[in-house]
C-alpha positions as CSV (number, residue, x, y, z in Angstrom):
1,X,-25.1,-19.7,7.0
2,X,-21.6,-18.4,8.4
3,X,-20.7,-14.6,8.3
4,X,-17.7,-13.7,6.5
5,X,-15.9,-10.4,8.3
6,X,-17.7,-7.6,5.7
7,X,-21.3,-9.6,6.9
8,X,-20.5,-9.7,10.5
9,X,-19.4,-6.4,10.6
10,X,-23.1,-5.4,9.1
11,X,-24.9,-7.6,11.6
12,X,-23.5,-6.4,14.2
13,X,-22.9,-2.7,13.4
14,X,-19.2,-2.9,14.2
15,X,-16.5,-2.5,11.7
16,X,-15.1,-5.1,9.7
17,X,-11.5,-4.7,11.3
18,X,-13.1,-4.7,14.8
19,X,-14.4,-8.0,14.0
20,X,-11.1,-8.6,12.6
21,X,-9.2,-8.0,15.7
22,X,-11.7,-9.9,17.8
23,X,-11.1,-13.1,15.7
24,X,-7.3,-12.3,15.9
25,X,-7.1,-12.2,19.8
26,X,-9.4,-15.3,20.1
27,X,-12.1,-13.2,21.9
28,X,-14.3,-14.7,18.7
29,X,-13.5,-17.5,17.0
30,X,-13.7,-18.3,13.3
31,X,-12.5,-20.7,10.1
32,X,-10.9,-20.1,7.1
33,X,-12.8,-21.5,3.8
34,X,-11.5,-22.9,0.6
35,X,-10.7,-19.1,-0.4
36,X,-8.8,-18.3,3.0
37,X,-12.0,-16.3,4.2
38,X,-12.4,-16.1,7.8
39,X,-16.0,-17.8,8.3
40,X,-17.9,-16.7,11.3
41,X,-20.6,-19.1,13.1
42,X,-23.4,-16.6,13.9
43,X,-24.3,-17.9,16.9
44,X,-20.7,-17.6,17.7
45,X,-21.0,-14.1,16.6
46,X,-24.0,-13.3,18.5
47,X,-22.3,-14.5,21.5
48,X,-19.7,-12.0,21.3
49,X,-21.9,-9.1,19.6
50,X,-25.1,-8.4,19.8
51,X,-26.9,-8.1,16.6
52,X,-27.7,-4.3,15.1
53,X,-31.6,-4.9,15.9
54,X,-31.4,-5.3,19.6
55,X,-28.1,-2.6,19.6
56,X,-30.4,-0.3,17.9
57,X,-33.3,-1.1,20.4
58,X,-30.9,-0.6,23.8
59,X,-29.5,2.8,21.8
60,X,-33.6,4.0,21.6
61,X,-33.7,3.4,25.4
62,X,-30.8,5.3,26.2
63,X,-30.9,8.7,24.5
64,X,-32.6,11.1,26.5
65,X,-35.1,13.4,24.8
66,X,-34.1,16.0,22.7
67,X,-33.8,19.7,24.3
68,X,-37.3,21.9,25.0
69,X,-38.2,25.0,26.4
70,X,-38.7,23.3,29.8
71,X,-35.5,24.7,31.3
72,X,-31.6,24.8,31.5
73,X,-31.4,21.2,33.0
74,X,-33.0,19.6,30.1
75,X,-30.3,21.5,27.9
76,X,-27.5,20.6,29.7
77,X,-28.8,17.3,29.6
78,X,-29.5,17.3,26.0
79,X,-26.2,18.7,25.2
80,X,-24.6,16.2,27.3
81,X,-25.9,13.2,25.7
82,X,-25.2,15.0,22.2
83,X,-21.0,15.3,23.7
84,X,-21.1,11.4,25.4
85,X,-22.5,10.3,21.6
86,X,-20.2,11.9,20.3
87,X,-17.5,10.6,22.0
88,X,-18.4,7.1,21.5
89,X,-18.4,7.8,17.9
90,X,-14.9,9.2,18.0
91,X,-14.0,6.5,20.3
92,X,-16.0,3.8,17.3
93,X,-13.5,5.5,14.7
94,X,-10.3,5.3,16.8
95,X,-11.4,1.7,17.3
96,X,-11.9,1.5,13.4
97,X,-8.7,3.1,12.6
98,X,-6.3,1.0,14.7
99,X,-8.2,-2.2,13.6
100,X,-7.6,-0.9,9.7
101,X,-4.1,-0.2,10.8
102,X,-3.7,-3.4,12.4
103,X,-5.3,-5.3,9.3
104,X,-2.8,-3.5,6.7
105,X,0.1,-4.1,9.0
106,X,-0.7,-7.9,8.7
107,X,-1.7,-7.8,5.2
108,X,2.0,-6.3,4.6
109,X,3.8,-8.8,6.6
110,X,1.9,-11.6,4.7
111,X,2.5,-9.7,1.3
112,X,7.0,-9.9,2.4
113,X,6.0,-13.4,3.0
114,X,4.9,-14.3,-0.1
115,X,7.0,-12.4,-1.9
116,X,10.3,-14.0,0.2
117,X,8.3,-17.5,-1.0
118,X,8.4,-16.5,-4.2
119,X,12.0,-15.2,-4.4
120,X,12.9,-18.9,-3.0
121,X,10.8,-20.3,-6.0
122,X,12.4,-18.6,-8.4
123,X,16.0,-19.1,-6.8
124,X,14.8,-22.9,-7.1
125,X,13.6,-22.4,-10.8
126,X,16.6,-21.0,-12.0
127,X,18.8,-23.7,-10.1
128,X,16.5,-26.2,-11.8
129,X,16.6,-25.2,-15.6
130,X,20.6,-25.0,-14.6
131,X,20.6,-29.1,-13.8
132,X,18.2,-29.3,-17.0
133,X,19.9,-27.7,-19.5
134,X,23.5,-29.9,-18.2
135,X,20.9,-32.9,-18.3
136,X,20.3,-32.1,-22.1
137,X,23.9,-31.0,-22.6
138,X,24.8,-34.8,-21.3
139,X,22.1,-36.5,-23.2
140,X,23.4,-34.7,-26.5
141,X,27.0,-35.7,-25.8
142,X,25.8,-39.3,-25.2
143,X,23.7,-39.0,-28.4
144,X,26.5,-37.9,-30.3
145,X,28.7,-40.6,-29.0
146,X,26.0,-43.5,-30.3
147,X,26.1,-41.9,-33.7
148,X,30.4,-41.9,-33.8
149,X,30.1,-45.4,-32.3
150,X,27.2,-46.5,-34.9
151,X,28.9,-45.2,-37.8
152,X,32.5,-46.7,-37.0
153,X,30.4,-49.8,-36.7
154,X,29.0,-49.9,-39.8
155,X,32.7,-49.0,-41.1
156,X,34.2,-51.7,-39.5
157,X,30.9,-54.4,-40.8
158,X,31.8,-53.1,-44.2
159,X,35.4,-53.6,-43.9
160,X,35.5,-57.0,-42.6
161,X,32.8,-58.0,-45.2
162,X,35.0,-56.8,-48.0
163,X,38.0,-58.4,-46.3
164,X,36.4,-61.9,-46.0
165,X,34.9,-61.4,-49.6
166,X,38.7,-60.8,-50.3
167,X,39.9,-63.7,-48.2
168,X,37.2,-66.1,-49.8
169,X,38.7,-64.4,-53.5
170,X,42.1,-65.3,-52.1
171,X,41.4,-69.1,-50.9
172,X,39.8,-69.5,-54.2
173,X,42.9,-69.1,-55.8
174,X,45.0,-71.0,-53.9
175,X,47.0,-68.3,-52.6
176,X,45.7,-68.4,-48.6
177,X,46.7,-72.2,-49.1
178,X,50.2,-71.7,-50.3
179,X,50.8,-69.3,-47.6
180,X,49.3,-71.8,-45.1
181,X,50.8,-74.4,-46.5
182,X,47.8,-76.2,-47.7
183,X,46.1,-77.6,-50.5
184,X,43.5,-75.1,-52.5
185,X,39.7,-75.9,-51.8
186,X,38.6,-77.7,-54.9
187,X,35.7,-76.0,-56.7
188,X,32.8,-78.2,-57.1
C-alpha cells in the first residue's frame, strides 16, 4: 500500500514537510491520486529514509551512557551527547519550519491560482449570460414578428374570402359581366 506524506512522515520519523520537500526536489519520487494526494511507493521511501524501527535501533547504539559518579570525563561526555541531541533536534525543527514555510508558500501560490482561474470563469460567465440574454432578446423579436406576420395573414385570408364571396355575389348578378362585357353566368 503507498504512503501518503502524513504516513511517510510517521514511518519514517521525519516531518510531513520534510517529506514534502524531498518529493518536491526529486530526491523522492511520488504520484498524485484521484484526490491530488501525493502517493509514496514504500520501497521508494525506504530507499530514501530509513524506517523509524531501524532509526530508533542506530539512535540506541549511539547515545553514550548516561552520567555516573565515575568521574568528570563521563560528565563532559554525558553532557556533550545531551548538547549534540539537542542540536539535532533544533536543527530537526529548523528543518521542519522551513519545510512548513515552504509548503504554505506553495499552498498560497496555488490558492492566487485558482482564484485568478476563477476570476477568468466568472469573467467568462458573465460574458456568456450577456450573448444569452441578446440570444433570447433576438428569439423574442423573431417570435413577435411570426405573430404580426400570422395575424396579418389571417387578415388578409379573411379579406380575400369575403372579397371573392363578394365577387361570386357580384357575377351572380350580372354586374362583373356588364363591366367585363360579358354575358351573366346562367344559374342552373
Amino acid at each position: 500500500m503507498k504512503h501518503t506524506l502524513g504516513t511517510a512522515a510517521k514511518a519514517t520519523g521525519v516531518s510531513k514537510s520534510t517529506i514534502y520537500r524531498a518529493v518536491k526536489s526529486g530526491k523522492l519520487s511520488a504520484s498524485r491520486n484521484a484526490d491530488d494526494e501525493y502517493e509514496i511507493d514504500p520501497a521508494e521511501l525506504h530507499r530514501v529514509y530509513e524506517p523509524v524501527s531501524e532509526r530508533a535501533r542506530n539512535d540506541d547504539m549511539e547515545r553514550s551512557a548516561t552520567p555516573d559518579d565515575t568521574g568528570s570525563d563521563s560528565m563532559t561526555l554525558w553532557f556533550r551527547d545531551q548538547l549534540e541531541a539537542t542540536q539535532q533536534k533544533l536543527e530537526q525543527k529548523s528543518t521542519e519550519l522551513s519545510d512548513t514555510t515552504a509548503e504554505l508558500q506553495d499552498t498560497k501560490e496555488r490558492l492566487i491560482e485558482h482564484r485568478e482561474a476563477a476570476r477568468m470563469l466568472e469573467d467568462k460567465s458573465s460574458e456568456w449570460k450577456q450573448v444569452l440574454a441578446e440570444r433570447q432578446a433576438e428569439i423574442e423579436s423573431a417570435r413577435n414578428e411570426a405573430a404580426e406576420l400570422s395575424e396579418r395573414l389571417k387578415r388578409e385570408a379573411a379579406e380575400r374570402t369575403k372579397a371573392e364571396a363578394m365577387a361570386k355575389a357580384l357575377e351572380g348578378r350580372g354586374v362583373i359581366a356588364r363591366l367585363l362585357n360579358r354575358r351573366p353566368a346562367t344559374q342552373s
